[in-house]
PAKOLBA-424393 format. One record per residue (C-alpha): residue number from 1; x, y, z. Coordinates in pm, whole numbers, plus 50000, padded with zeros to 5 digits. Last residue first. Layout:
> NUM  X  Y  Z
...
//
This chain:
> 569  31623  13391  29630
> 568  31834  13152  29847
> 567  31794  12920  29566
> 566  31955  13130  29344
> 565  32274  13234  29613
> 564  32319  12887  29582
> 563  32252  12864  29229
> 562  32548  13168  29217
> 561  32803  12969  29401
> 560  32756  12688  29189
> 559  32591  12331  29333
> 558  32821  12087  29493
> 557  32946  11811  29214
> 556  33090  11616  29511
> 555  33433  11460  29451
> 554  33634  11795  29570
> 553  33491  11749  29888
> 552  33539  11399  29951
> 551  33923  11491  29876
> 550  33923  11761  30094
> 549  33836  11570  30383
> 548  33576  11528  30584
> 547  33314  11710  30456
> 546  33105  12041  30610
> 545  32913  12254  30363
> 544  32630  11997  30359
> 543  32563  12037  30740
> 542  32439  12466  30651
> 541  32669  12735  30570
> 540  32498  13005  30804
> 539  32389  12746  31059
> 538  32719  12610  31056
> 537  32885  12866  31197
> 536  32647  13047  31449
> 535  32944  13060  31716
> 534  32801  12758  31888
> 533  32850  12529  31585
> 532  33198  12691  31534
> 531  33235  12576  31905
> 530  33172  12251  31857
> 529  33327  12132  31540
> 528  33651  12310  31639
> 527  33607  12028  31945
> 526  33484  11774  31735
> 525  33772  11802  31463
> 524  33729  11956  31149
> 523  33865  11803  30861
> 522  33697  11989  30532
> 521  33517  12346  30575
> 520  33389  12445  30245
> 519  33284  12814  30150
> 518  33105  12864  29780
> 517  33181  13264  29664
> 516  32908  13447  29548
> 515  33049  13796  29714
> 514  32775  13789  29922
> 513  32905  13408  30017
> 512  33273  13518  30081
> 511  33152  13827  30341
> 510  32928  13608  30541
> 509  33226  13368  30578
> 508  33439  13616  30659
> 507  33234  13771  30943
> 506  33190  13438  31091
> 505  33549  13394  31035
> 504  33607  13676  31258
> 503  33348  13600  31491
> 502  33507  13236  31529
> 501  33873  13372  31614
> 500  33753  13602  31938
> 499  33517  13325  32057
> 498  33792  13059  32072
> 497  33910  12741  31834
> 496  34077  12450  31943
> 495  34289  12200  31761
> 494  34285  12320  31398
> 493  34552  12081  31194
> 492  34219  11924  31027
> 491  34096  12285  30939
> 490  34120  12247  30545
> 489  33910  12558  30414
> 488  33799  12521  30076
> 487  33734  12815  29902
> 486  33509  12776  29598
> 485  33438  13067  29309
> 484  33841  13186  29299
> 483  33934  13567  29283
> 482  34077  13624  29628
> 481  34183  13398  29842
> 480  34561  13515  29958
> 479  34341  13878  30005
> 478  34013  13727  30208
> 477  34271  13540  30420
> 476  34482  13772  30570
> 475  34246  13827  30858
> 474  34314  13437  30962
> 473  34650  13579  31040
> 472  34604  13870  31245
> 471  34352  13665  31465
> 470  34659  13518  31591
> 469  34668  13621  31964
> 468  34267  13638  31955
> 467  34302  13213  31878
> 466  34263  12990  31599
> 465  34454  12715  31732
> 464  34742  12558  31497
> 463  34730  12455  31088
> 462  34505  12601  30848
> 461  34536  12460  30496
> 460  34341  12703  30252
> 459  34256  12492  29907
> 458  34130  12754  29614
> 457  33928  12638  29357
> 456  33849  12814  28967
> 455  33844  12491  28821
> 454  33666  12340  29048
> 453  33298  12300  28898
> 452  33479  12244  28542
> 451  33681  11968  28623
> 450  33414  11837  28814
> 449  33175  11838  28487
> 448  33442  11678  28242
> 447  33421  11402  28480
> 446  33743  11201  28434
> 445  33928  11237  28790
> 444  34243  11130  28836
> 443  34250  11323  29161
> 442  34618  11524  29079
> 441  34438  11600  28729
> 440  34171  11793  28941
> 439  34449  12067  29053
> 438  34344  12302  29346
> 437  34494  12592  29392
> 436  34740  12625  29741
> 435  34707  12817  29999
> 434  34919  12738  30342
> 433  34824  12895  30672
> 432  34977  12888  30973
> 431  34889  12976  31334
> 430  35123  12997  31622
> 429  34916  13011  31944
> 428  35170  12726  32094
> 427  35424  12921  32062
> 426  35301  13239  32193
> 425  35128  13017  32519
> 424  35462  12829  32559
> 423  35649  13199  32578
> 422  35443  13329  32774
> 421  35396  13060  33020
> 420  35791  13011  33073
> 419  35806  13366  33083
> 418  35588  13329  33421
> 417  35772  13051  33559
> 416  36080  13240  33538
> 415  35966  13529  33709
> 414  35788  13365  33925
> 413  36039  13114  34018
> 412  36254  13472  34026
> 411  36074  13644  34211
> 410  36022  13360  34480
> 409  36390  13319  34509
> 408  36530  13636  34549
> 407  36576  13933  34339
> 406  36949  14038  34195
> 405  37107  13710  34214
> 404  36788  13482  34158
> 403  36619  13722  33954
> 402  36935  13697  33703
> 401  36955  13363  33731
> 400  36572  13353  33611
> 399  36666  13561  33324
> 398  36921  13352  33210
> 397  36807  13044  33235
> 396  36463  13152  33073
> 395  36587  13329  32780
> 394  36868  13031  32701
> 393  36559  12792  32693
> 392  36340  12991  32484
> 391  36622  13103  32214
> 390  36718  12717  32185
> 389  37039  12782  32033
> 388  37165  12379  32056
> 387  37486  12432  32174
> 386  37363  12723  32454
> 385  37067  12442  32530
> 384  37289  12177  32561
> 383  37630  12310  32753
> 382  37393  12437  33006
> 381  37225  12115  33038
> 380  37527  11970  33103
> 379  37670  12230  33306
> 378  37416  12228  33578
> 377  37563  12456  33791
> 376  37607  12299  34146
> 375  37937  12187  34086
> 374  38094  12572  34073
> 373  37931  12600  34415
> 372  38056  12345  34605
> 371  38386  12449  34427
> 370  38361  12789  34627
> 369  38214  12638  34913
> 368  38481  12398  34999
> 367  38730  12685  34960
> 366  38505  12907  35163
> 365  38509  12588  35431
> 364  38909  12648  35427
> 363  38859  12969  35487
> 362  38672  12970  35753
> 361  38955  12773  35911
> 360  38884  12466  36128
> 359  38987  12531  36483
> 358  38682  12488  36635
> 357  38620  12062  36456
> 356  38936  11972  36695
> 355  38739  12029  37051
> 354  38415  11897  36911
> 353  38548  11596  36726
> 352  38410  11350  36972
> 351  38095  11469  37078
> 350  38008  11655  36720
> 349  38132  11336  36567
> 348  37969  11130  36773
> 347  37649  11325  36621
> 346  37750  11316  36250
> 345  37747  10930  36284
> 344  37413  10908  36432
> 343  37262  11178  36164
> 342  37456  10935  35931
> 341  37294  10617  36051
> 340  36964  10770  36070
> 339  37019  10852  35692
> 338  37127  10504  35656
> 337  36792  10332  35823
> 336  36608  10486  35567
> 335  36667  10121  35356
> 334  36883  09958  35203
> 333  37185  10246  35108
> 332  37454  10084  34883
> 331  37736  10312  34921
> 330  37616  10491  34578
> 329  37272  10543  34677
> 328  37413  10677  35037
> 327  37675  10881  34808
> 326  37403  11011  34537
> 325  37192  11089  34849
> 324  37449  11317  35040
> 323  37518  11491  34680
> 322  37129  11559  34590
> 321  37068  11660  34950
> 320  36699  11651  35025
> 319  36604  12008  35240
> 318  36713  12178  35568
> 317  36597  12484  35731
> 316  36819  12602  35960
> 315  36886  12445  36313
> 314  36841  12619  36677
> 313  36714  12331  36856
> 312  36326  12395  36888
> 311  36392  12582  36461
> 310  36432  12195  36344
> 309  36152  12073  36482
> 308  35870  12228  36222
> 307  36148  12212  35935
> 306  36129  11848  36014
> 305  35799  11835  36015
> 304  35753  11978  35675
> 303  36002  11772  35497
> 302  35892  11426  35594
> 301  35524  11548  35518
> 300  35676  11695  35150
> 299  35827  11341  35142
> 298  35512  11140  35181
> 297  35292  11340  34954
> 296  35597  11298  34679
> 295  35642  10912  34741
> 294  35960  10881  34559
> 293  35984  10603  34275
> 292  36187  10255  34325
> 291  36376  10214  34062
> 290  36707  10278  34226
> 289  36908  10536  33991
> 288  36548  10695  33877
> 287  36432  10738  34223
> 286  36740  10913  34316
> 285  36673  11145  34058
> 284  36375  11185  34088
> 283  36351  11233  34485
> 282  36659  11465  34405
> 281  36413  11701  34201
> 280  36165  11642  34499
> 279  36337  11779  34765
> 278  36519  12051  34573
> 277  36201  12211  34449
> 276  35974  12107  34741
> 275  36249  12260  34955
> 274  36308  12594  34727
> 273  35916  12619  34778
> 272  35916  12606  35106
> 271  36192  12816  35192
> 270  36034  13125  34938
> 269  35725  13059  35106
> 268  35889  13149  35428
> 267  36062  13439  35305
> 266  35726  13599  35209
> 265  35543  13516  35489
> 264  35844  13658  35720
> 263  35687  14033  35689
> 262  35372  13898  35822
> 261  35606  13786  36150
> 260  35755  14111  36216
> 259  35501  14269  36431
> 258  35504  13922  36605
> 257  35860  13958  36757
> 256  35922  13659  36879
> 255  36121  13631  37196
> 254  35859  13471  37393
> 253  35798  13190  37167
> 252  36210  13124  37175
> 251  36343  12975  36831
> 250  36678  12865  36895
> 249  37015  13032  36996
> 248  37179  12835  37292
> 247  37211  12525  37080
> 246  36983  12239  37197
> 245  37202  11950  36999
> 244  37472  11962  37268
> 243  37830  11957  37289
> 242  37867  12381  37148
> 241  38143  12373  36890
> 240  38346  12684  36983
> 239  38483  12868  36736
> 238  38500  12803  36330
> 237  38810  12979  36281
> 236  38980  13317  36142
> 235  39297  13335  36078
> 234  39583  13371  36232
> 233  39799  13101  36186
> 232  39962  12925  36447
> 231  40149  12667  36167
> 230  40056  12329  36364
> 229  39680  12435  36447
> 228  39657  12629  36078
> 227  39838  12359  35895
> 226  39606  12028  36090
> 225  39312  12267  36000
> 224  39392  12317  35622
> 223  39519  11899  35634
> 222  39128  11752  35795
> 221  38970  12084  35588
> 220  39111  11955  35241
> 219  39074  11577  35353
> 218  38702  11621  35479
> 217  38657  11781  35080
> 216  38779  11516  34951
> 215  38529  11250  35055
> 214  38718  10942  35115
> 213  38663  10594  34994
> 212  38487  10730  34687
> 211  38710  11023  34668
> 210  38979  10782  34627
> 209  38877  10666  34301
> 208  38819  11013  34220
> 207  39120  11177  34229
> 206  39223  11453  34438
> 205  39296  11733  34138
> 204  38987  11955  34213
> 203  38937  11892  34557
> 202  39299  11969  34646
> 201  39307  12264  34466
> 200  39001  12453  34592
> 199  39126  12345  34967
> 198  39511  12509  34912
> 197  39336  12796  34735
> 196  39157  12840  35080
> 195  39451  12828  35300
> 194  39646  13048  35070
> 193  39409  13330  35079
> 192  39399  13307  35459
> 191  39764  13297  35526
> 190  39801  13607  35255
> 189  39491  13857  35400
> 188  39364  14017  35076
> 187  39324  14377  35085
> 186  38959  14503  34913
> 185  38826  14852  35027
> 184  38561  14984  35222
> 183  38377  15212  34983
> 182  38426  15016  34627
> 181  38404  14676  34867
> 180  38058  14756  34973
> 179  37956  14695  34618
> 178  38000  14312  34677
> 177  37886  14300  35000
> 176  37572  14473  34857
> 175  37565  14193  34570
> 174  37596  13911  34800
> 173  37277  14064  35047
> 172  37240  14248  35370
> 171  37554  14441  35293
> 170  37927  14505  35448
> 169  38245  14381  35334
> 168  38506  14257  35557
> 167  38863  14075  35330
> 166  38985  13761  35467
> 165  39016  13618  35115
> 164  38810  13305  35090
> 163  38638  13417  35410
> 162  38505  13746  35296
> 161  38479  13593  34935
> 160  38250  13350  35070
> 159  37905  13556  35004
> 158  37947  13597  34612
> 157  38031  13253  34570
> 156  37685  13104  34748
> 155  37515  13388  34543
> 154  37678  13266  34191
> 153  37575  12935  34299
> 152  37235  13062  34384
> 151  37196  13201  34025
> 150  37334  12869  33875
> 149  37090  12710  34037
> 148  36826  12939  33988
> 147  36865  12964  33594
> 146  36882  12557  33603
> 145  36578  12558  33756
> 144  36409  12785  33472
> 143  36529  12592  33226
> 142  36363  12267  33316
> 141  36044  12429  33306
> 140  35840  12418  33668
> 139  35530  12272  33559
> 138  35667  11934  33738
> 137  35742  12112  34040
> 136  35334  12084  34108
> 135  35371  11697  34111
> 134  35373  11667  34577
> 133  35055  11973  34545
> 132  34897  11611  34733
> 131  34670  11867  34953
> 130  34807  11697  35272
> 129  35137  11761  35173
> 128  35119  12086  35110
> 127  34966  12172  35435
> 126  35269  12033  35606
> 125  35483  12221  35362
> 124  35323  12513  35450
> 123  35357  12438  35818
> 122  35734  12394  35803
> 121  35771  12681  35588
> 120  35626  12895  35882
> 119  35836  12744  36114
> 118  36128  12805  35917
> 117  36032  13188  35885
> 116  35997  13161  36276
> 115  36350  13025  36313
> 114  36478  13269  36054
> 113  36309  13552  36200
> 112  36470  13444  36533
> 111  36833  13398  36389
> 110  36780  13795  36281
> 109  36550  13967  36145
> 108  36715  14172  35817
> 107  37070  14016  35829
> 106  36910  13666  35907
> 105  36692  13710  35602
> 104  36980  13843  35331
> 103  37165  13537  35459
> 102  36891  13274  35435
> 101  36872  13232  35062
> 100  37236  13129  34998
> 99  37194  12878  35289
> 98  36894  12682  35125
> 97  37053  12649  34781
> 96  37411  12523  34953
> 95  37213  12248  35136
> 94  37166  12200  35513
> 93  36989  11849  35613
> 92  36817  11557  35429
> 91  36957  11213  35275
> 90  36709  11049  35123
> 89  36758  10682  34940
> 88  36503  10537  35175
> 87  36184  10713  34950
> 86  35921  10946  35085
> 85  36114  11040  35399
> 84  35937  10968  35780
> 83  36230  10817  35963
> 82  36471  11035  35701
> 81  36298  11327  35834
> 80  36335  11303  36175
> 79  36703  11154  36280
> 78  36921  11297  35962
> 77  36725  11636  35984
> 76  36761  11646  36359
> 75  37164  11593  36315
> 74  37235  11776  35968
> 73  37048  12091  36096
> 72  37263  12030  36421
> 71  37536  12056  36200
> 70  37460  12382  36033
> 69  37386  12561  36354
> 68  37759  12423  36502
> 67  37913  12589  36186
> 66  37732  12925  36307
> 65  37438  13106  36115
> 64  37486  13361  35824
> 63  37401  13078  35569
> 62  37723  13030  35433
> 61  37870  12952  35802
> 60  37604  12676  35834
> 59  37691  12560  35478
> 58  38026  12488  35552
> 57  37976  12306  35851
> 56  37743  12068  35732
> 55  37950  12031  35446
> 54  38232  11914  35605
> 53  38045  11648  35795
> 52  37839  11577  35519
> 51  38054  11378  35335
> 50  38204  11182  35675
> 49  37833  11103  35766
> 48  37773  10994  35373
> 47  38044  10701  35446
> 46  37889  10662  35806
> 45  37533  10659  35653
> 44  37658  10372  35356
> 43  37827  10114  35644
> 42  37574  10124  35853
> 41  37283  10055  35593
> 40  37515  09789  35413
> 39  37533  09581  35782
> 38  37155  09686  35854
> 37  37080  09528  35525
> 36  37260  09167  35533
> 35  37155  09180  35939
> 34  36802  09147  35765
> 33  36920  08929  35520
> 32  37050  08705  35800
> 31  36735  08741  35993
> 30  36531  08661  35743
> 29  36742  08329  35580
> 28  36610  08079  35828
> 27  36225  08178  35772
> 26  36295  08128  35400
> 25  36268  08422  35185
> 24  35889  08437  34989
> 23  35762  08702  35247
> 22  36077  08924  35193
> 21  35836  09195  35307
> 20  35694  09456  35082
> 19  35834  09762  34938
> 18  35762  09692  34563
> 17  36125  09694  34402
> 16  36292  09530  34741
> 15  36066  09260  34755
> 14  36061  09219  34382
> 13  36463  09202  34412
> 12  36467  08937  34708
> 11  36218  08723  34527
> 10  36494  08721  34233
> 9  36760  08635  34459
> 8  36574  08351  34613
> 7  36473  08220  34314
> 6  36858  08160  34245
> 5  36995  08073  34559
> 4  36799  07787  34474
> 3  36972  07690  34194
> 2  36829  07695  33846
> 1  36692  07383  33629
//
């Protein structure tokens, strides 16, 4: 009924889905699907080479490195950890979150504490890896990463203004340059202001159509660098591109200061765990445009030995690029062929380009930067929880941005993480009670004799986890209650219940039944059930106190309070 070409395409999709071979292609057809793929692979790492070209640069100068630092990160993290990556769609090297974190730790060790903090996260990611911690950024809320990217945008804007404006400010971190400049001064430089306006311009109006054939920001530092050459401005510039991917500055054994390395624990987890984040968030994503899932384990390995190399030839730590992978998803990407592709492509470059690429203005990078950094924020989910008032949300985001700008990274995941808890654990711990009299006509009952055993019956529905953060509330019950002869306590909406809550309604109950008052627990589930038994519960009331539901209750002519208490006697 269907062509050939039919079946074929649809084996060709499950192939692709599941990862296998294109078993069910004809042995004719292989090769040309294979030369199908390598063709589309090509093509979509030399279109996300010329997008992180710029970038690359930029974020190498962000981080408190060099330009050529930032694309040798590009390089070995384009060549090692897309040959090992978790899903083919990854696209790994410097990223604006990774640089913003480095400055404050190449001012206080230098390149060498950053190569040995790199190291470090390297092995932890390694180690991570191997203990499959590949879902633990799924108990990070979605708040609180949206707090520390906006936080680390603010940080990556913070730090350019030196080279937006060709001011000097002085300060370990953004917000110490940013004092500095009450003490020192701030007098824009004109040529270099300009230049980087220019760049924020042209990558906000260049339109988008084109931006998928050329990435916009390449154009803003291809004309900023063609001005400054042709103009003789001077401003500052990248400098000399060294030709080689063992950069002069790497991590050097006998140069490390070991004294300092406890100190660069800290930092180093701090990498890590802003690599798992990032790493794994654009896993998701990517995963989700593709259908075909990330291997967590798998990438977290990818990730940790390429931080491991990177540091031998001077790079920074690198991470999954959201933007580098939406473009190789984008441009077709087949397999992880296109990140080697780019890391290829990026490498002629640095061969090629090398003499050109040192007269790029720092300024016109800042100007990449600057929007770079108003793109990161997440302003749809900004836009959401600020529209929708969710008091949680809006606490988290902005307290962990705060951490992130004033703190670092780990204080502020912690930070953020740990409100998150709090505030789950106080909503969750909510406890409600409802009273309501009971009214026999509702039932449609006609026995004159349960119309006169509950007449005087009080219904308490108890809805959330009795717990020691809302003892408070089941202590209010004696009062709401008081007066009737049966209390019927509806516990069906009663999840859990811990040692703290049962002694108190222990204590209650013994209270209710000197007082001659019947107690009736309706509803329970088994693990309520459980621990009440434990707590002494039952034993006191006996099985027959314990029904169902209230209805079944209310249908059994239970003896009087005060034959109970009889018997008893």
């Amino acid at each position: 009924m269907y062509p050939k070409a039919f079946y074929q395409k649809k084996r060709i999709y499950w192939g692709k889905q599941h990862g296998e071979e294109l078993f069910a292609a004809a042995a004719a057809g292989v090769p040309r699907l294979q030369r199908e793929k390598l063709s589309a692979d090509l093509m979509a790492g030399l279109t996300v080479a010329a997008v992180a070209l710029p970038l690359a640069l930029a974020f190498g100068v962000s981080a408190g490195a060099t330009a050529a630092c930032g694309l040798v990160t590009a390089i070995i993290a384009g060549l090692v950890i897309s040959a090992l990556t978790g899903g083919y769609y990854q696209i790994s090297g410097p990223t604006g979150a990774m640089a913003a974190i480095l400055g404050s730790l190449i001012a206080a060790y230098g390149m060498q504490g950053m190569f040995v903090a790199t190291f470090l996260a390297g092995i932890l990611l390694v180690v991570a890896a191997v203990l499959h911690l590949g879902n633990l950024t799924a108990f990070v809320p979605a708040p609180v990463i949206t707090g520390f990217t906006s936080g680390i945008a603010v940080i990556i804007a913070l730090g350019q203004i030196d080279n937006f404006f060709g001011t000097h400010s002085e300060g370990a971190t953004a917000i110490e340059k940013l004092i500095s400049y009450g003490r020192l001064g701030f007098a824009p430089d004109l040529a270099t202001t300009a230049v980087a306006v220019f760049v924020v311009i042209l990558m906000l109006v260049f339109p988008k159509k084109w931006n998928a054939v050329v990435p916009e920001s390449l154009i803003g530092i291809i004309i900023a660098t063609a001005a400054t050459m042709l103009m003789q401005l001077d401003i500052a510039t990248v400098g000399e591109i060294p030709q080689t991917l063992l950069l002069p500055d790497r991590l050097n054994p006998m140069g490390i200061n070991w004294a300092d390395v406890p100190a660069l624990l800290a930092p180093a987890f701090s990498i890590a765990v802003l690599n798992m984040l990032e790493s794994l968030l654009c896993g998701a994503s990517a995963g989700r445009a593709t259908g075909v899932k990330l291997n967590n384990d798998q990438e977290l390995l990818a990730q940790g030995v390429g931080n491991l190399v990177l540091p031998l030839f001077g790079g920074i730590p690198a991470t999954a690029a959201l933007a580098r992978t939406s473009v190789a998803v984008r441009s077709g990407a087949q397999t992880r062929l296109t990140g080697i592709f780019h890391a290829i492509g990026l490498l002629i470059m640095m061969f090629v380009l090398a003499p050109v690429i040192r007269y790029v203005p720092l300024a016109a990078l800042a100007g990449v930067l600057m929007v770079t950094a108003w793109r990161m924020n997440e302003w749809h989910a900004i836009r959401y929880i600020f529209g929708h008032r969710f008091k949680g949300a809006i606490a988290k985001f902005l307290v962990t941005m705060a951490c992130t700008i004033v703190f670092d990274l780990t204080v502020a995941i912690v930070v953020g993480v740990g409100l998150g808890l709090i505030l789950m654990v106080a909503r969750l711990s909510r406890l409600q009670i409802n009273y309501e009299r009971v009214d026999m006509s509702r039932l449609k009952n006609d026995d004159p004799a349960l119309n006169a055993r509950y007449a005087n019956t009080m219904v308490a529905y108890v809805t959330g986890p009795l717990l020691f953060a809302n003892i408070s509330v089941l202590e209010e019950l004696p009062e709401r209650v008081a007066g009737c002869d049966t209390l019927l306590l509806s516990m069906r909406g009663v999840p859990t219940v811990d040692v703290s809550a049962a002694q108190v309604l222990l204590a209650q109950i013994e209270d209710f039944r000197s007082q001659g008052v019947d107690v009736v627990l309706c509803g329970l589930p088994s693990a309520a059930m459980t621990m009440l038994r434990r707590a002494g519960v039952v034993d006191l009331l006996g099985e027959h106190a314990f029904y169902w539901s209230v209805e079944r209750a209310l249908l059994d002519n239970r003896p009087l309070p005060q034959a109970v208490c009889a018997a008893q006697n």
